[in-house]
BAVORO-252870 format. One record per residue (C-alpha): x, y, z; residue in one letter. Coordinates in Angstrom, 2 decimals. Last residue first. Example, Ala and Ser with C-alpha at 12.3 -4.5 7.8 and 13.67 -1.06 7.14 Angstrom:
BAVORO-252870
+---------+---------+---------+------+
!      xx !      yy !      zz ! resn !
+---------+---------+---------+------+
!   13.67 !   -1.06 !    7.14 !    s !
!   12.30 !   -4.50 !    7.80 !    a !
+---------+---------+---------+------+
END
This chain:
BAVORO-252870
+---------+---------+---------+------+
!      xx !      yy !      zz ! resn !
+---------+---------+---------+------+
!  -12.00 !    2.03 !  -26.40 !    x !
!  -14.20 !   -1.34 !  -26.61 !    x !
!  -11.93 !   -3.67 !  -24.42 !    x !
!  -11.77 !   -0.64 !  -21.71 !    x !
!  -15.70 !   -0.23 !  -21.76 !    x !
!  -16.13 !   -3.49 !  -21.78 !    x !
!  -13.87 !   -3.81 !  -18.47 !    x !
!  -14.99 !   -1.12 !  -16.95 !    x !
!  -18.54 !   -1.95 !  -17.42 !    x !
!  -17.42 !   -5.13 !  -15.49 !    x !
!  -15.46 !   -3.56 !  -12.82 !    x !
!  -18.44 !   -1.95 !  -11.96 !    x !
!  -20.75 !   -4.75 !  -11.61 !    x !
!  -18.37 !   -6.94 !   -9.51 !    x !
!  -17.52 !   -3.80 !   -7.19 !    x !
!  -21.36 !   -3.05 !   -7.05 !    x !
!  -22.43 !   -6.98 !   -6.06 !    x !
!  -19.48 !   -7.02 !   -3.69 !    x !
!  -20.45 !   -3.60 !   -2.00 !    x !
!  -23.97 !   -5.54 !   -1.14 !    x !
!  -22.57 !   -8.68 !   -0.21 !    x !
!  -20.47 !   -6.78 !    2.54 !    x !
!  -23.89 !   -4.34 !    3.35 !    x !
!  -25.65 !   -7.74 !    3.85 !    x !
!  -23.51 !   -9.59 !    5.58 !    x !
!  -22.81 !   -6.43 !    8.10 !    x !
!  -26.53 !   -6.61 !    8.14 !    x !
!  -27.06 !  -10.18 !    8.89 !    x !
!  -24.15 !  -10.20 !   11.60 !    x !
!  -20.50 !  -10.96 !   10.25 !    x !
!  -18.94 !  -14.06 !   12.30 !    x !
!  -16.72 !  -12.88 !   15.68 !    x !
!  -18.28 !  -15.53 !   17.96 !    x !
!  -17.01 !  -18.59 !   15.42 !    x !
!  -15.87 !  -17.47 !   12.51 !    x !
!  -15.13 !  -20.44 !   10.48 !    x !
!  -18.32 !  -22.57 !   11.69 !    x !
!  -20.44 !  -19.21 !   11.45 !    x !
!  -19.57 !  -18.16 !    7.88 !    x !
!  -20.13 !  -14.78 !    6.79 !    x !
!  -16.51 !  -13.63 !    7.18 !    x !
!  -15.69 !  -16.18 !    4.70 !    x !
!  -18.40 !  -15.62 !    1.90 !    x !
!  -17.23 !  -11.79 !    2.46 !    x !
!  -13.68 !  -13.04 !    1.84 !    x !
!  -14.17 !  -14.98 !   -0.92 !    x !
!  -15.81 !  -12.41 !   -2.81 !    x !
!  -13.90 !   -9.62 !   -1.98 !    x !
!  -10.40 !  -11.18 !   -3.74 !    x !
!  -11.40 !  -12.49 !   -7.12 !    x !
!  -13.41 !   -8.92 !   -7.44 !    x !
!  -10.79 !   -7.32 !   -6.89 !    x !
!   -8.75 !   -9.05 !   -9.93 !    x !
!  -10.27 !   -7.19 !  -12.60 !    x !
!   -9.79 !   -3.66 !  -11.06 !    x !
!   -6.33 !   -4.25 !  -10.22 !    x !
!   -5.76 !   -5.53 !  -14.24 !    x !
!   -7.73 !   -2.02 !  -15.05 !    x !
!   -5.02 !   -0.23 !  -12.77 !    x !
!   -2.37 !   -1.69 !  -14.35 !    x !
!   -3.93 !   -0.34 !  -18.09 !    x !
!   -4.00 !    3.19 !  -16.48 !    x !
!   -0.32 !    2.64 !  -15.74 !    x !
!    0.47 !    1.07 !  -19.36 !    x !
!   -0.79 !    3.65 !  -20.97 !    x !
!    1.27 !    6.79 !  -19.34 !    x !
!    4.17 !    4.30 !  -19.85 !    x !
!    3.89 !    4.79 !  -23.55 !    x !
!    4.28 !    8.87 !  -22.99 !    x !
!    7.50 !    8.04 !  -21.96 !    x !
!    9.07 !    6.72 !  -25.65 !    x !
!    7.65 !    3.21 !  -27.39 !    x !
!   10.01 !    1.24 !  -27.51 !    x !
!   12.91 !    1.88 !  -24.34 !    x !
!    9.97 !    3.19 !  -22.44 !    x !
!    7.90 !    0.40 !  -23.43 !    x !
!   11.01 !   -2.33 !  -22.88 !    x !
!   11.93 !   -0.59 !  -19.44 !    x !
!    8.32 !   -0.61 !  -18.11 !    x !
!    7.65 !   -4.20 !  -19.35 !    x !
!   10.91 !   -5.37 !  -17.33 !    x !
!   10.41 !   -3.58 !  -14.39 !    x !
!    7.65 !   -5.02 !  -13.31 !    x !
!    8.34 !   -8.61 !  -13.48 !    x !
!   11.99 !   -7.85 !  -11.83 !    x !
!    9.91 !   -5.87 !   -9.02 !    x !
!    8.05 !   -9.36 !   -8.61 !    x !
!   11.29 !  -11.88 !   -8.88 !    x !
!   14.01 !   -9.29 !   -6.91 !    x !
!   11.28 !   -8.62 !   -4.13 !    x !
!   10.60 !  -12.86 !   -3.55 !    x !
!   14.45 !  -13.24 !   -3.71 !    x !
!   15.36 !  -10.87 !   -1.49 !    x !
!   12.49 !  -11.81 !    0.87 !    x !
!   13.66 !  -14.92 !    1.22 !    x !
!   10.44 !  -17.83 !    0.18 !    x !
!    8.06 !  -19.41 !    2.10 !    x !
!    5.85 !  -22.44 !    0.55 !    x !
!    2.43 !  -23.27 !    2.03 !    x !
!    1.57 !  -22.55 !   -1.72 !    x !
!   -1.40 !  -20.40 !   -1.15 !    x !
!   -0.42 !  -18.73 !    2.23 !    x !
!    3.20 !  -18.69 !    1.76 !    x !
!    3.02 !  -16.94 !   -1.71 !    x !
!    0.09 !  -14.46 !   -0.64 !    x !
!    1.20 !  -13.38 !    2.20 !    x !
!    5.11 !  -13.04 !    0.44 !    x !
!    2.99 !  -10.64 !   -2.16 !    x !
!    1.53 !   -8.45 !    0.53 !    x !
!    5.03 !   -7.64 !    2.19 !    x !
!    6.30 !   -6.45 !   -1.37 !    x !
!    3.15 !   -4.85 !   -2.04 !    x !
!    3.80 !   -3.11 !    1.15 !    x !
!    6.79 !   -1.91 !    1.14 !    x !
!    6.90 !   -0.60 !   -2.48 !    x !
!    3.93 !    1.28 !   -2.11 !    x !
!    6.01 !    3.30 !    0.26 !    x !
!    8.54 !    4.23 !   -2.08 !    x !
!    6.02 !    5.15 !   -4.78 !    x !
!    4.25 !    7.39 !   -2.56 !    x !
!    6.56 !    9.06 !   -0.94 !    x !
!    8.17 !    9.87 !   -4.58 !    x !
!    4.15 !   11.78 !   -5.48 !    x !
!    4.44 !   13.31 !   -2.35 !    x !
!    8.39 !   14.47 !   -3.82 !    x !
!    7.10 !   15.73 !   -7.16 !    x !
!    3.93 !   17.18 !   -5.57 !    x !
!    6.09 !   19.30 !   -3.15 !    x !
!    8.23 !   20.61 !   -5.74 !    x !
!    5.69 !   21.24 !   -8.08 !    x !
!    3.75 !   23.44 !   -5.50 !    x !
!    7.47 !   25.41 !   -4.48 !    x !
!    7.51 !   27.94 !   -7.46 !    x !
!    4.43 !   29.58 !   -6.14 !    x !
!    2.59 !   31.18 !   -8.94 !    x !
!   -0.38 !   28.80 !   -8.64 !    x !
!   -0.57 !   28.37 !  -12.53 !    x !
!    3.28 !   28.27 !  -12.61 !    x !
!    3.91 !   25.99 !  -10.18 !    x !
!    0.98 !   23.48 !  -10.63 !    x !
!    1.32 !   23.37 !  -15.11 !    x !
!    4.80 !   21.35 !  -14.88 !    x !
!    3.91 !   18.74 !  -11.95 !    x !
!    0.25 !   18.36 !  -13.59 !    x !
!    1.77 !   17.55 !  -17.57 !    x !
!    4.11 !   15.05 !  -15.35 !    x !
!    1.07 !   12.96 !  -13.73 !    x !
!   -0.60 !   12.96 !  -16.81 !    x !
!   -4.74 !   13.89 !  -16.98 !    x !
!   -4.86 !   17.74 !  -17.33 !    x !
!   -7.03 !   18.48 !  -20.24 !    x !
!   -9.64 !   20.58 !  -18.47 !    x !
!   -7.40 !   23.59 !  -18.59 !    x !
!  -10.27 !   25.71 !  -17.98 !    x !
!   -8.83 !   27.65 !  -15.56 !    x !
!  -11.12 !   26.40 !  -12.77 !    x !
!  -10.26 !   22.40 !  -13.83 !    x !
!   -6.91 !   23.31 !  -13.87 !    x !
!   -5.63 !   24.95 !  -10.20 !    x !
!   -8.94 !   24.28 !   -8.15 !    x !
!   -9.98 !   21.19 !   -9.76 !    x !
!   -6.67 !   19.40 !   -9.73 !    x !
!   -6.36 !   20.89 !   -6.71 !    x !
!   -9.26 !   19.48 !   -5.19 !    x !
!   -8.82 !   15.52 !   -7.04 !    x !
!   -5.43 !   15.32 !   -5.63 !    x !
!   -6.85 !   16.63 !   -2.08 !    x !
!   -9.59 !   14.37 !   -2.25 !    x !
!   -7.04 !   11.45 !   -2.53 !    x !
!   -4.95 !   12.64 !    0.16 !    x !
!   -8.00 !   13.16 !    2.65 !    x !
!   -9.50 !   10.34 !    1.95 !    x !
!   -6.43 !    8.36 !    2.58 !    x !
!   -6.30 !   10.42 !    5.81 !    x !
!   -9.54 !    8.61 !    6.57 !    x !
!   -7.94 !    5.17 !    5.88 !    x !
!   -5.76 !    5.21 !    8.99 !    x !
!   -8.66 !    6.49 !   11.15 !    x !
!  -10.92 !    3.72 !    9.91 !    x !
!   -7.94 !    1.32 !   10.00 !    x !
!   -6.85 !    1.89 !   13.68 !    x !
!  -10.42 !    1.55 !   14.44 !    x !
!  -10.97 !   -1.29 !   12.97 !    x !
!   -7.50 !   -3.17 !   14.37 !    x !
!   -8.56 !   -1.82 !   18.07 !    x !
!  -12.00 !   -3.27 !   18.08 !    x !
!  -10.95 !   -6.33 !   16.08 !    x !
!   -8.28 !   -6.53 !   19.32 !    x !
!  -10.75 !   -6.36 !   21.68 !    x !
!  -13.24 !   -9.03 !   20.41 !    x !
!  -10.12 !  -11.35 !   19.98 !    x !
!   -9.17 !  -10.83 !   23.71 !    x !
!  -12.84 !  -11.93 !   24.87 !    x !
!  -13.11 !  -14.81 !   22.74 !    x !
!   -9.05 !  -15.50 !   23.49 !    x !
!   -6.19 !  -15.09 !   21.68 !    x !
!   -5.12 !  -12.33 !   24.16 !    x !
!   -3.62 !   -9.73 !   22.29 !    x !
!    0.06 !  -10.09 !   20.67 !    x !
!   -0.27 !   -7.49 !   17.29 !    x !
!    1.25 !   -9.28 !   14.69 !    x !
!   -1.96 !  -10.11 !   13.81 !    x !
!   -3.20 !   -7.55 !   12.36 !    x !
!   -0.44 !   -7.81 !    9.80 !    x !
!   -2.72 !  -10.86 !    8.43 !    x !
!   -5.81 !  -10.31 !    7.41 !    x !
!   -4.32 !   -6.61 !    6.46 !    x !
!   -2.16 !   -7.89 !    3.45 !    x !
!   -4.40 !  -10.25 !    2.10 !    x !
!   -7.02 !   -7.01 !    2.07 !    x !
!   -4.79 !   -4.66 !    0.62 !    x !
!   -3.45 !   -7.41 !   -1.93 !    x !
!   -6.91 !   -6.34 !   -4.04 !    x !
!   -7.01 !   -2.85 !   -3.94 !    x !
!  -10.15 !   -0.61 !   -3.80 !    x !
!   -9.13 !    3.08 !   -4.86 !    x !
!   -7.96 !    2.21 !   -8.09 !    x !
!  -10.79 !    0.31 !   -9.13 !    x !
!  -13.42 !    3.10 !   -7.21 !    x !
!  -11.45 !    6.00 !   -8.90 !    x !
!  -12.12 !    4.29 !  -12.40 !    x !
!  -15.76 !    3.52 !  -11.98 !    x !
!  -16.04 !    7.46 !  -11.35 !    x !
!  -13.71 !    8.18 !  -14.19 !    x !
!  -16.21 !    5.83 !  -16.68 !    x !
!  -19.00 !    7.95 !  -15.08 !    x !
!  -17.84 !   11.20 !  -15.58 !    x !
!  -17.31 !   10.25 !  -19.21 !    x !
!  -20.47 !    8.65 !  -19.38 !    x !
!  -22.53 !   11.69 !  -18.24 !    x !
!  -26.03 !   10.03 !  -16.30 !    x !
!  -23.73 !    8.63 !  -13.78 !    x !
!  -22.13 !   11.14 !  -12.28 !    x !
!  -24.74 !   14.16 !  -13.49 !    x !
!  -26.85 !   12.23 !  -10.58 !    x !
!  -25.08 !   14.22 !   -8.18 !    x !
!  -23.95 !   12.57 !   -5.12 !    x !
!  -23.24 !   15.38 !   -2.29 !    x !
!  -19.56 !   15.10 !   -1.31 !    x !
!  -18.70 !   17.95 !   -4.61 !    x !
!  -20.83 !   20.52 !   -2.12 !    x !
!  -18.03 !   20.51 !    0.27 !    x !
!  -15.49 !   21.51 !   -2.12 !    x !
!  -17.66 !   24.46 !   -3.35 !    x !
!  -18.47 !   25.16 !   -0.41 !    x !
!  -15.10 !   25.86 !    0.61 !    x !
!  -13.88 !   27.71 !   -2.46 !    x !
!  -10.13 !   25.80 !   -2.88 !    x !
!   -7.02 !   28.11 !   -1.83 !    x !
!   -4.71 !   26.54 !   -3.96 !    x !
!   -1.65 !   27.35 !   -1.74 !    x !
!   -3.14 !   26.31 !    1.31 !    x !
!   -4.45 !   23.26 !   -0.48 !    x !
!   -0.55 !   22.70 !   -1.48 !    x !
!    0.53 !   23.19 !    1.70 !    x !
!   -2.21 !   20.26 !    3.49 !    x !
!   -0.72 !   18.32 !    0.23 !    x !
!    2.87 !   18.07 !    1.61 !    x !
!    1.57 !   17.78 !    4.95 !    x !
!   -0.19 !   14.29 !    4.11 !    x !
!    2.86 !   12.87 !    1.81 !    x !
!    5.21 !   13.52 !    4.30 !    x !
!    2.53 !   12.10 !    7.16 !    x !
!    2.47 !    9.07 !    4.94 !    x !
!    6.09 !    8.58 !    4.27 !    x !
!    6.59 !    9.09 !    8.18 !    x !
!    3.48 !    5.81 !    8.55 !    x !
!    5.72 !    3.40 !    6.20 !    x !
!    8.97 !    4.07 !    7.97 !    x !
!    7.16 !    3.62 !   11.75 !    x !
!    5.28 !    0.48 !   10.67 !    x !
!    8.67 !   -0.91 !    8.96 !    x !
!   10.05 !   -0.42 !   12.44 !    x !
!    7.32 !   -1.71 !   14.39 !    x !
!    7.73 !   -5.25 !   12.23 !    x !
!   11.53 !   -5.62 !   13.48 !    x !
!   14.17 !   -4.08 !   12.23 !    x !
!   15.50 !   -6.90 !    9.82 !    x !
!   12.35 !   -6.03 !    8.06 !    x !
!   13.55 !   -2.44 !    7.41 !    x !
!   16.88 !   -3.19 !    6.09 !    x !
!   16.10 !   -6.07 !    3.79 !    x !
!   12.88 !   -3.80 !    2.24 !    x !
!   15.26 !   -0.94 !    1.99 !    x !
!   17.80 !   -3.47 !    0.16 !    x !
!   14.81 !   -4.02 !   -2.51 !    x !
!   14.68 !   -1.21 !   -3.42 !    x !
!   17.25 !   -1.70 !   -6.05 !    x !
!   14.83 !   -2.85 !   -8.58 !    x !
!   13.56 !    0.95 !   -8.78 !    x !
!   16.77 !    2.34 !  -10.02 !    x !
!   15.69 !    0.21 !  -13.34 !    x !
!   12.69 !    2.61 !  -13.33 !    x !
!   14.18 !    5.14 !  -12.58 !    x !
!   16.78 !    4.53 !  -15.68 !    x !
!   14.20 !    4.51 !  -18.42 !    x !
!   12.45 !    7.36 !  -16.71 !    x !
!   15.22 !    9.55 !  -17.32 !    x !
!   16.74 !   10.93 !  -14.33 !    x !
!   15.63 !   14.93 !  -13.59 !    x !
!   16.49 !   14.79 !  -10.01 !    x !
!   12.79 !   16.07 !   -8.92 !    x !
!   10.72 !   15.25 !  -11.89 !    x !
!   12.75 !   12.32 !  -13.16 !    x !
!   12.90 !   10.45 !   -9.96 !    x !
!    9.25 !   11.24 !   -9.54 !    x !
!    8.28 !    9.94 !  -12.60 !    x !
!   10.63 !    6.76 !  -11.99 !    x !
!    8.43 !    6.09 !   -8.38 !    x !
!    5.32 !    6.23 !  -10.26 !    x !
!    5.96 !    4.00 !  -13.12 !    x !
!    7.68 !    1.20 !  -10.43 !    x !
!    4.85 !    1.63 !   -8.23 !    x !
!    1.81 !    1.30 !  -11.20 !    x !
!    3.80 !   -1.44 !  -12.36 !    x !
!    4.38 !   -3.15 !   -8.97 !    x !
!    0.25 !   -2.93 !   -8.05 !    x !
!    0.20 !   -4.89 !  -11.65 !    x !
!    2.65 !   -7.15 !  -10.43 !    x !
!    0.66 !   -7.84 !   -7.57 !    x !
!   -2.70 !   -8.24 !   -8.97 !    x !
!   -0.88 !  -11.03 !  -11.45 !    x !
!    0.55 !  -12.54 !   -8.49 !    x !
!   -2.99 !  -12.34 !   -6.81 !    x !
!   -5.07 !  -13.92 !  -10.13 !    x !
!   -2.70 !  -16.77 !  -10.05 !    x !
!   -2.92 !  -17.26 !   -6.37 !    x !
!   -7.06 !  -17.40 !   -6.92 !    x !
!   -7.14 !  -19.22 !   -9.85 !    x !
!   -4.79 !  -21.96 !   -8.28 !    x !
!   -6.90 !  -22.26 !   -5.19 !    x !
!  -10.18 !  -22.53 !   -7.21 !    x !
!   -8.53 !  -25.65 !   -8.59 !    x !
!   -7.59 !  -26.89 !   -5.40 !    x !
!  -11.16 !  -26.92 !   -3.65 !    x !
!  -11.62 !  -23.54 !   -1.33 !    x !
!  -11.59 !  -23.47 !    2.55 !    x !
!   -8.39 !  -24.55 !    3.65 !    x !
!   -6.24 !  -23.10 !    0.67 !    x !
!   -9.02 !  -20.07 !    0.78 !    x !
!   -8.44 !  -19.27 !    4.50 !    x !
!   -4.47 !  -19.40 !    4.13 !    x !
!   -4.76 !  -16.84 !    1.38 !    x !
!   -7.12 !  -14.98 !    3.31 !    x !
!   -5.00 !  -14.69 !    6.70 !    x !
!   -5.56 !  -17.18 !    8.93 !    x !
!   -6.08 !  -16.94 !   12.86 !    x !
!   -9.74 !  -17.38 !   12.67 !    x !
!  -11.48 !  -14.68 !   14.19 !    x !
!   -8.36 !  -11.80 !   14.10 !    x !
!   -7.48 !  -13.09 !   10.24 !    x !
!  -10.78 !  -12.71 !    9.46 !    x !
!  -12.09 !   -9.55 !   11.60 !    x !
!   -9.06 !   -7.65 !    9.87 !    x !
!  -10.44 !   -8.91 !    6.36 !    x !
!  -13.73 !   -7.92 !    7.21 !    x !
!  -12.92 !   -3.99 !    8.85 !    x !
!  -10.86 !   -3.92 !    5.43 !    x !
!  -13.83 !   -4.00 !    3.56 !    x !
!  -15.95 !   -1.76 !    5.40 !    x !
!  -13.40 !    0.92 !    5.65 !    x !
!  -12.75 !    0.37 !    1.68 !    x !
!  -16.17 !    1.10 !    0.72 !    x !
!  -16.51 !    3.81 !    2.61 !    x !
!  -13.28 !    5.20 !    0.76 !    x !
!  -15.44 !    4.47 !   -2.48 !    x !
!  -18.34 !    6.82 !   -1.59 !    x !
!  -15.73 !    9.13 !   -0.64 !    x !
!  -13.96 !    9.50 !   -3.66 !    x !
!  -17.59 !    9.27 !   -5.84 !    x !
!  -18.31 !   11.88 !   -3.56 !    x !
!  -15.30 !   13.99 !   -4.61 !    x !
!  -16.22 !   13.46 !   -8.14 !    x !
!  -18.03 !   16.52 !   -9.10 !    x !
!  -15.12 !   18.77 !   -7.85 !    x !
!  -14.36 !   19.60 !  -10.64 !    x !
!  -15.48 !   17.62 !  -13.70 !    x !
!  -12.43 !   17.68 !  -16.18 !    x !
!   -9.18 !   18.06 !  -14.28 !    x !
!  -10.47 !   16.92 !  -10.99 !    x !
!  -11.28 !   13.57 !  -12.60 !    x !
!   -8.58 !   13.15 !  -14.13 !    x !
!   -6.15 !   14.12 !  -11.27 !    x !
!   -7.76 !   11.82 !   -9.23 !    x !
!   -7.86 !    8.94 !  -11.51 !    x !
!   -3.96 !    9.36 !  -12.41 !    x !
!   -3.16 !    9.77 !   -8.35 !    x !
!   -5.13 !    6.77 !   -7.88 !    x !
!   -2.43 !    4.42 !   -9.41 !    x !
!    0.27 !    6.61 !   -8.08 !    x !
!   -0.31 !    5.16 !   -4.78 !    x !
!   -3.03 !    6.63 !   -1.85 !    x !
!   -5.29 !    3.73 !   -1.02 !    x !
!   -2.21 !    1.44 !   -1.07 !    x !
!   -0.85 !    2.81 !    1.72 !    x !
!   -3.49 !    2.96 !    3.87 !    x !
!   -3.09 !   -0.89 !    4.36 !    x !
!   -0.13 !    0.57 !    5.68 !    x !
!   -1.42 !    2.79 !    7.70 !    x !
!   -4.29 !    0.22 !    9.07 !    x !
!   -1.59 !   -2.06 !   10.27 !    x !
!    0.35 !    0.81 !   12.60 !    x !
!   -1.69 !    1.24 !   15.40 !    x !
!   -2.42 !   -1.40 !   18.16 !    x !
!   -0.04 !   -0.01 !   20.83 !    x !
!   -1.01 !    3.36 !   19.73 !    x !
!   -4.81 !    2.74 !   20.43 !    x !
!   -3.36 !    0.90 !   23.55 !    x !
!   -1.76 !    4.12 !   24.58 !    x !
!   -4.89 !    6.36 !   23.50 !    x !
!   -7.00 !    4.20 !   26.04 !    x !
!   -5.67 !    4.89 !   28.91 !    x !
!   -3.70 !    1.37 !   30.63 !    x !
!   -4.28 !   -2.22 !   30.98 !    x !
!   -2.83 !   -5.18 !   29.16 !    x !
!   -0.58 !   -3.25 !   27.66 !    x !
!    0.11 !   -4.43 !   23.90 !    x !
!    3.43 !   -6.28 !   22.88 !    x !
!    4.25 !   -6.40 !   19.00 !    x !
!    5.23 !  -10.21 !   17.97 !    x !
!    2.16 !  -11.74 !   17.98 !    x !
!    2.82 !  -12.95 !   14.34 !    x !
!    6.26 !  -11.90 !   13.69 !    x !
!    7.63 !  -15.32 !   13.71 !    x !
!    6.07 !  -16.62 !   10.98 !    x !
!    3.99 !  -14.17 !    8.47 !    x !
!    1.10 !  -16.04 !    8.93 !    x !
!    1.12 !  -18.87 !   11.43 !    x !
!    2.69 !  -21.99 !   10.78 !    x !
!    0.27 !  -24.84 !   11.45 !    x !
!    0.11 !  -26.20 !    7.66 !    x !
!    3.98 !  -25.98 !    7.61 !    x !
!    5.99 !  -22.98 !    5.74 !    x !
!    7.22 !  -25.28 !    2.75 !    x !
!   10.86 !  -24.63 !    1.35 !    x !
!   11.78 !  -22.64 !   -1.56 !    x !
!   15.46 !  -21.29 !   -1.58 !    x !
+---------+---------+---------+------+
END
């Protein structure tokens, strides 16, 4: 079943340079040629895991925390602009780049601390795609969540389909998801300035520790670790000239396809946080911080019978597509660290089998309301690990003899180390705050 990928083998095999881009041509048809990774990187910027920040934090402060949403989506541009000039400059992905670059031992921290990022990712899926099977078919979560194992036939189907077509499923899940929250702002009818004065810092974020603790929570949730193992190496599946010149276009295509890809994150994630805000937060209901408490308070605070139904089957969307790309992430990972490749039956069944089986035996022990727990807990375990993740990679991208032509400038270094410093401070408060209730 195991058998080693080669230390020349290119990541992700024979789909790397596998999706033909004109040569010549307008622009917006080699944009299109070259979009597709940045969606679903964008993916994970928009799972279930954030929609329990954003819906806190809406909730109980408004629209306070909207910068803090875009403050972290910024964040995420400029990361994931790094990993795609990685795997672009060098021709590795990040777990390659830190089995060439790192001594052993810091190798086996590193995979270790990505399985256990991935099956946390899988956790926060599995939880979010059995609250939506209850909410819209009305299947106890117990069962979803075994129902979830099964997805792993999707994942067969799909990659048998070639690379474009898993780009094409994951990006009509995201415009489902997009125009299923454009409705229910029309429904909500947010004040406009309002919404536009929550983008302006305030120092009431970080003076209040409540509002701060959220804040440090959207950031972990929003940031995610596989995300940028994932993208180091999907962008190269595109087949541009692997040349100094052809390199320099395709990180200018694979940025821009991400920037654009991760602004409709921002979009989705606001738009959580601004009807949360609009619907509870405004009627005083500051409470609201379960997924399934929101679904049954939208429809008949709004009046509109269909708002439930449209956050029950965004919130499905989500889950499902979540699913794609942690499972894609976590055979990056595997054959990059190891050098070992494994089916992707097998690798699926092993991590959503990991996830499952805590969600079943809580649910089973402790009721539903224990899984509410365990997904903020997954999304601490995310936070953890990010910093395992960013650091390597900015140290990488920074790096002349790796880079080559296409190494990080002094303030690109800069800003990188910067956002690393933050991320590693954060996550710490989070973590003592988390250990100490």
């Amino acid at each position: 079943m195991l058998r080693r990928a080669g230390l020349g083998a290119p990541s992700l095999g024979a789909l790397n340079a596998s999706v033909a881009v004109p040569r010549h041509g307008s622009w917006l048809r080699r944009l299109l040629a070259f979009a597709g990774p940045g969606y679903m990187v964008a993916v994970g910027y928009m799972d279930p895991g954030n929609w329990a920040t954003d819906l806190a934090g809406g909730s109980r402060f408004g629209y306070l925390l909207l910068s803090v949403i875009l403050l972290s989506n910024l964040m995420a541009v400029v990361l994931q602009a790094l990993a795609a000039r990685l795997g672009i400059a060098t021709g590795l992905d990040l777990a390659q780049a830190c089995r060439r670059q790192c001594p052993k031992p810091v190798n086996v921290v590193l995979w270790l601390a990505c399985e256990i990022a991935i099956v946390a990712c899988d956790l926060a899926e599995v939880i979010g795609t059995a609250i939506a099977l209850k909410l819209l078919f009305g299947i106890p979560l117990l069962w979803g969540a075994i129902l979830c194992a099964l997805d792993v036939f999707l994942i067969l189907l799909l990659m048998r389909r070639g690379f474009r077509a898993l780009e094409a499923f994951v990006a009509s899940l995201l415009g489902l998801i997009f125009l299923c929250f454009v409705v229910q702002m029309a429904l909500s009818q947010p004040p406009i300035a309002a919404v536009l004065a929550g983008f302006i810092p305030r120092t009431q974020v970080v003076t209040d520790p409540a509002a701060l603790y959220l804040a440090i929570g959207i950031i972990g949730a929003t940031v995610m670790p596989h995300n940028l193992y994932l993208h180091s190496s999907i962008v190269q599946t595109r087949a541009y000239e692997r040349t100094d010149a052809g390199k320099r276009e395709g990180l200018r295509w694979a940025v821009t396809d991400s920037t654009l890809a991760l602004t409709l994150a921002l979009f989705v994630n606001a738009a959580i946080l601004i009807t949360a805000a609009t619907v509870f937060h405004a009627a005083g209901r500051t409470d609201v911080e379960d997924i399934e408490q929101a679904h049954q308070l939208l429809s008949p605070m709004l009046g509109v019978g269909t708002a439930s139904l449209l956050f029950a089957v965004a919130l499905l969307a989500s889950g499902v597509n979540s699913t794609v790309t942690a499972t894609l992430a976590g055979q990056i990972i595997m054959e990059g660290f190891l050098d070992l490749r494994m089916p992707s039956w097998a690798r699926r069944l092993l991590t959503r089998g990991l996830a499952v089986i805590p969600v079943v035996a809580i649910t089973a022990w402790y009721g539903e309301h224990g899984t509410a727990k365990l997904l903020v807990l997954s999304q601490v375990i995310l936070s953890m690990q990010l910093p395992l993740a960013v650091i390597p990679l900015v140290k990488f991208v920074a790096d002349r003899r790796l880079m080559g032509p296409l190494v990080a400038g002094p303030l690109l270094s800069a800003l990188a180390w910067g956002i690393s410093g933050l991320i590693v401070g954060l996550n710490g408060y989070l973590l003592v705050g988390w250990v100490w209730g």
